[in-house]
C-alpha positions in Angstrom: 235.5 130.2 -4.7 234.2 126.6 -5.0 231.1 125.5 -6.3 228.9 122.5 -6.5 226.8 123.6 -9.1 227.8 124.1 -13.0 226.2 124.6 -16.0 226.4 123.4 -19.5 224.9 125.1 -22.5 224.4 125.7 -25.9 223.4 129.2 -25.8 225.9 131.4 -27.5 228.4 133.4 -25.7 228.9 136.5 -25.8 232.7 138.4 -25.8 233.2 141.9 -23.9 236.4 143.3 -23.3 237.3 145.8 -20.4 240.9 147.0 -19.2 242.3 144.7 -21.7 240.6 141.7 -20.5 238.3 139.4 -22.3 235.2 137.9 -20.5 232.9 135.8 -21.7 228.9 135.3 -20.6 226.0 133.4 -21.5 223.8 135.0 -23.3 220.7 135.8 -21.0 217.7 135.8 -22.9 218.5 132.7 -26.1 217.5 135.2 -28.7 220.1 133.6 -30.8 220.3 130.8 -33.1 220.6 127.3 -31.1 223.7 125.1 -31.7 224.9 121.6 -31.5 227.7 123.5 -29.6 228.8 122.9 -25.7 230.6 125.5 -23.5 230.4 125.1 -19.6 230.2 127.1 -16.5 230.3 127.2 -13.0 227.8 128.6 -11.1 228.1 130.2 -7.6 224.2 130.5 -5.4 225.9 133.1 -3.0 225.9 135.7 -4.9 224.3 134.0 -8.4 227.5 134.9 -10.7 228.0 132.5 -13.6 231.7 132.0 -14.9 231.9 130.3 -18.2 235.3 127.9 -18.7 237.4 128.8 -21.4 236.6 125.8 -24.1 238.4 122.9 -25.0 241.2 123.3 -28.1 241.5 120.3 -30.1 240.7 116.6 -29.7 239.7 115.9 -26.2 241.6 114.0 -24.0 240.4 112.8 -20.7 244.0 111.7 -19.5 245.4 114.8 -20.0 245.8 118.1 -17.7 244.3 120.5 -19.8 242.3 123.3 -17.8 239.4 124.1 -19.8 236.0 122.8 -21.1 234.5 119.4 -20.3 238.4 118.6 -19.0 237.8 120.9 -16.4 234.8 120.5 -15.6 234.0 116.7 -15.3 237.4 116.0 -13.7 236.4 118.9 -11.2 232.9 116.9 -10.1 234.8 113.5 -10.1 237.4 114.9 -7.8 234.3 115.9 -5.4 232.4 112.5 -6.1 235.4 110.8 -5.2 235.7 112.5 -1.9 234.0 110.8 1.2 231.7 112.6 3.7 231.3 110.6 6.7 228.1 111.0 8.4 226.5 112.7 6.0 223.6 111.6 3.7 225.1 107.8 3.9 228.6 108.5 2.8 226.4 109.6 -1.1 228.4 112.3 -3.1 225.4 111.8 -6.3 225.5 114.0 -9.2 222.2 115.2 -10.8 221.6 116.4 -14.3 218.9 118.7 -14.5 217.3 119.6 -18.3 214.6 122.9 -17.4 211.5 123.6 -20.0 209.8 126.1 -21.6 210.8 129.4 -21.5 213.6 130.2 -19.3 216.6 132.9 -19.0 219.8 134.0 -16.7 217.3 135.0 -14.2 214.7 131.5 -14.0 218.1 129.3 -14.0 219.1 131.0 -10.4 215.2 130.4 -9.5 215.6 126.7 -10.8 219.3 126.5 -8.7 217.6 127.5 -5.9 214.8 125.2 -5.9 217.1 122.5 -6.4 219.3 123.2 -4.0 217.1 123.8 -1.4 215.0 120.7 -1.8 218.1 118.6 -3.0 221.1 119.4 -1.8 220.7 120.6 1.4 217.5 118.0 1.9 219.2 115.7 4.5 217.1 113.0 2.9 218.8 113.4 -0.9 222.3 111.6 -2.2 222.4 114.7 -4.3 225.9 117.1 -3.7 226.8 118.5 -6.9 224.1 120.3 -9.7 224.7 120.0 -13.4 222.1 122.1 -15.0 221.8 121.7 -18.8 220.9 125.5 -19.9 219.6 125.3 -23.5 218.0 128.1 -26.1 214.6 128.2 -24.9 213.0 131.7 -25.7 213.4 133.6 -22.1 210.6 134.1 -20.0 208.1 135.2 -23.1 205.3 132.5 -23.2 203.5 133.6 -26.2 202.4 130.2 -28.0 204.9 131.5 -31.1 207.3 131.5 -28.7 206.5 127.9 -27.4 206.7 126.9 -31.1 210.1 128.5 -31.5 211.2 126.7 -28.4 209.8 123.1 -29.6 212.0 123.5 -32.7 215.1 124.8 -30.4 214.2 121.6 -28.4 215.2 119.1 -31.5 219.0 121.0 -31.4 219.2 120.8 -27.9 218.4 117.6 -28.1 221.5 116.9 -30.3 223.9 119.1 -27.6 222.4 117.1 -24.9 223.5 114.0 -26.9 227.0 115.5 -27.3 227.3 115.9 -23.4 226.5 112.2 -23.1 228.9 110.7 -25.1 231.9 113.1 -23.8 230.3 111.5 -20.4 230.2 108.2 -22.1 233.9 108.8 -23.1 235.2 110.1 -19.2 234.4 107.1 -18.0 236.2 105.0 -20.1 239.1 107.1 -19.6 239.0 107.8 -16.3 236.2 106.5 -14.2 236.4 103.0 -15.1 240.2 102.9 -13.5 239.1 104.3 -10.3 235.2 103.9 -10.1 233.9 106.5 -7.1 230.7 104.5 -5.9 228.5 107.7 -6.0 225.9 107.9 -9.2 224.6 110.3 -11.9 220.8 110.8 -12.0 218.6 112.6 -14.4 215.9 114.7 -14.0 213.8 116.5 -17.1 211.0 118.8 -16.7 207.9 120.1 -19.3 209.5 120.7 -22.6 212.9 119.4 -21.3 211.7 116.0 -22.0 211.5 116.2 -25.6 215.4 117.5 -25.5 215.9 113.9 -23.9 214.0 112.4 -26.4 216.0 113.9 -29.1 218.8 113.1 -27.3 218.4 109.5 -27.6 217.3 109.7 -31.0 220.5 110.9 -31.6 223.1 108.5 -29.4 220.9 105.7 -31.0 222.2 106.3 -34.8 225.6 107.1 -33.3 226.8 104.6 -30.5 225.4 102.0 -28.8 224.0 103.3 -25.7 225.7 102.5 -22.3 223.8 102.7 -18.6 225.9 105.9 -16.9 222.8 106.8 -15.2 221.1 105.3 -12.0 217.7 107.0 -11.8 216.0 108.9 -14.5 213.2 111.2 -13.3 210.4 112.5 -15.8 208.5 115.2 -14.7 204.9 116.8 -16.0 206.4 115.4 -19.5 205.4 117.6 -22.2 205.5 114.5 -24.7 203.2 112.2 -26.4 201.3 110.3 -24.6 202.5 107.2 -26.2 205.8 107.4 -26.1 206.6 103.9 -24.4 204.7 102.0 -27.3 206.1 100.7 -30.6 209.8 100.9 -29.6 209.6 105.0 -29.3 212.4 106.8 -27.7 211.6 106.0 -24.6 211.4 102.4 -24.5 215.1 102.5 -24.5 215.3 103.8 -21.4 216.2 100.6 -19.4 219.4 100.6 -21.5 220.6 104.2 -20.3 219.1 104.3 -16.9 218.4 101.5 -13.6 215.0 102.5 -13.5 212.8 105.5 -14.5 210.1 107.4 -12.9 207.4 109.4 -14.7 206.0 112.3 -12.6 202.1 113.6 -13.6 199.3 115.5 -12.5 196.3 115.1 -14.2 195.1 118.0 -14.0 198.1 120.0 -15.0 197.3 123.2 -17.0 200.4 123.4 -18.7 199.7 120.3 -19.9 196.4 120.9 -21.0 197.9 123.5 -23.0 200.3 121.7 -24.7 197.7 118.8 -25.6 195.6 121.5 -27.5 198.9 122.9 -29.5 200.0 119.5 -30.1 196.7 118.2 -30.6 197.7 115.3 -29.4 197.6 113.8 -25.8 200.7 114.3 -23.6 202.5 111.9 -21.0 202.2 114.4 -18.6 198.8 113.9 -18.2 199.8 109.8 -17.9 200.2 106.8 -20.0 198.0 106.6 -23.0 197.8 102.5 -22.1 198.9 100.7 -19.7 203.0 100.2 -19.7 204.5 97.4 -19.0 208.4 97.8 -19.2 210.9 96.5 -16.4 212.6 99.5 -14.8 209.7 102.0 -16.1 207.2 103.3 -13.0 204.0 105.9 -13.4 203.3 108.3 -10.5 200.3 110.0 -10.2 200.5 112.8 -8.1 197.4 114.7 -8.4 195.9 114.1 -4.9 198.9 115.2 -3.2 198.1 119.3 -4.4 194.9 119.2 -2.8 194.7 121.8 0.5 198.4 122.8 -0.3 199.2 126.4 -0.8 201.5 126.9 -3.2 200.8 130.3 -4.6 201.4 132.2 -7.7 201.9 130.3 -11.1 202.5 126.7 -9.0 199.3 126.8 -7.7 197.4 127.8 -11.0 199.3 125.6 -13.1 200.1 122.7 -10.9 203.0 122.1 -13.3 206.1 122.7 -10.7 204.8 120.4 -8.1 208.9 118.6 -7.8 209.5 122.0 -6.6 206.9 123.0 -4.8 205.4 119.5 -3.0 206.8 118.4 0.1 205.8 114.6 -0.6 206.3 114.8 -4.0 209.6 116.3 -3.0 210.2 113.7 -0.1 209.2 110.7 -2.8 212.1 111.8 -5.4 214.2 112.0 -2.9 213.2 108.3 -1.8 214.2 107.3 -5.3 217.2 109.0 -5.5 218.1 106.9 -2.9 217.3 104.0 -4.4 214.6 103.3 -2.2 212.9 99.8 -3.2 210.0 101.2 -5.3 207.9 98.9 -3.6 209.0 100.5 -0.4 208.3 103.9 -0.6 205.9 105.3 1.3 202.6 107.4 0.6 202.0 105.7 -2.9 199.0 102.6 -3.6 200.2 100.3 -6.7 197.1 100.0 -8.8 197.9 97.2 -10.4 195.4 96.5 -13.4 196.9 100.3 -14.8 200.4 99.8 -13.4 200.4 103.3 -11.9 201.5 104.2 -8.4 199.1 107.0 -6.8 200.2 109.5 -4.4 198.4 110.8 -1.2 
């Protein structure tokens, strides 16, 4: 059965054994300790079943033909990447790296796969062909704000896992990709809470290696960080080094948001910039007018926090950068130029 969508995690697993076989699954709700700790999966959308990949024993080697953990898995997606489709999507085979939010479990990740896939993979306007999503120990579907708490510490460790993934990526391309380069490109997109895994993850590749560009487009969206984060060399100011350019996705009047600025009390990015940012590479989109008179229903429409899922030109726009549109060039934004924002319509 093949697959273009896996999953990495640091949830624990959890063993069963029936007519003398062993199985292995992710546990569904991360009511469990977070870990540092990586184990992968693929995932099949047909019929939503996730198969974990026995891990990797010993030191990693890229060059070698071992058939488990990030062996497996990375050589699997460079063997699709490497593969040409003519006629479709512009001859792109891209990868994206999706990192989910707040508050998810076995049965929001098949939601989140299918919003992805739908608006792209199967988008005839997206590069996009193969889904990495990064599953991490966020509290299930319970949204208490103890639970929130519990998932902002979880966040740090996942930040550290997320790190882990990026230098075993970091190290797969000097082993293997660099040889025979495969002209396609990973991308990465963070949502909510997700963002402050990234930020932890490049807190910790900072102190550890000197960080590389493997990425081509980094998407931020409704960022549940401070609202400052590009100032005074924070985290994110780094981003130019890991990353051809970045967007940052808001809503300003994103109830999630608002939330989070009243538990944090402090402002978050994704309500925008605290000041004006000026950083090559680094572009604000303010997609607040493009809600109005769209029905979106349920939670989207109350919280206006999902809006890369649930938007067709918010949808459409990603897609453009994806692309690598010129930012200049894509369509349905105004530059304002004295806040250095881009507004949607």
């Amino acid at each position: 059965m093949n697959t273009n969508y896996y999953i990495v995690t640091n949830r624990s697993i959890v063993i069963k054994q029936e007519n003398n076989k062993i199985y292995e699954f992710i546990n569904p709700n991360g009511k469990d300790f977070p870990s540092a700790e990586l184990r992968f999966a693929k995932y099949h959308v047909e019929n939503k079943q996730i198969d974990v990949v026995s891990d990797t024993l010993g030191e990693i080697n890229y060059k070698s033909d071992e058939d488990a953990g990030s062996v497996k898995i990375f050589k699997e997606i460079y063997q699709q990447m490497l593969i040409s489709h003519k006629g479709k999507k512009d001859d792109n085979y891209d990868l994206l790296l999706s990192v989910h939010g707040f508050a998810n479990d076995n049965t929001s990740i098949e939601t989140h796969m299918e919003y992805l896939k739908k608006n792209y993979v199967e988008n005839p306007y997206s590069p996009i062909e193969v889904v990495l999503v990064f599953y991490w120990t966020t509290n299930g579907t319970e949204k208490s704000i103890r639970h929130y708490y519990d998932d902002q510490d979880d966040a740090s460790i996942a930040g550290k896992a997320l790190a882990r993934l990026y230098m075993k990526l970091d190290k797969f391309f000097d082993d293997v990709v660099k040889i025979q380069p495969c002209g396609n490109n990973i991308h990465l997109m963070c949502h909510s809470m997700g963002n402050q895994v990234f930020r932890k993850m490049i807190e910790n590749i900072s102190r550890k290696t000197v960080i590389k560009k493997n990425l081509k487009e980094i998407i931020l969206l409704a960022p549940d960080v401070d609202n400052d984060i590009f100032e005074d060399l924070n985290e994110f100011t780094k981003l130019p080094l890991l990353a051809d350019r970045t967007h940052v996705y808001y809503h300003r009047k994103d109830r999630v948001v608002k939330l989070s600025n009243r538990l944090n009390k402090k402002k978050r990015l994704g309500h925008g910039p605290k000041n004006t940012v000026r950083i090559e590479g680094i572009n604000f989109i303010d997609v607040t007018e493009t809600t109005k008179n769209v029905k979106q229903g349920g939670r989207d429409e109350l919280g206006q926090h999902w809006f890369y899922m649930t938007i067709p030109k918010v949808i459409q726009d990603i897609n453009n950068v994806l692309l690598s549109e010129k930012t200049n060039d894509i369509p349905n934004r105004v530059y304002l130029a004295d806040k250095n924002i881009f507004k949607m319509y």
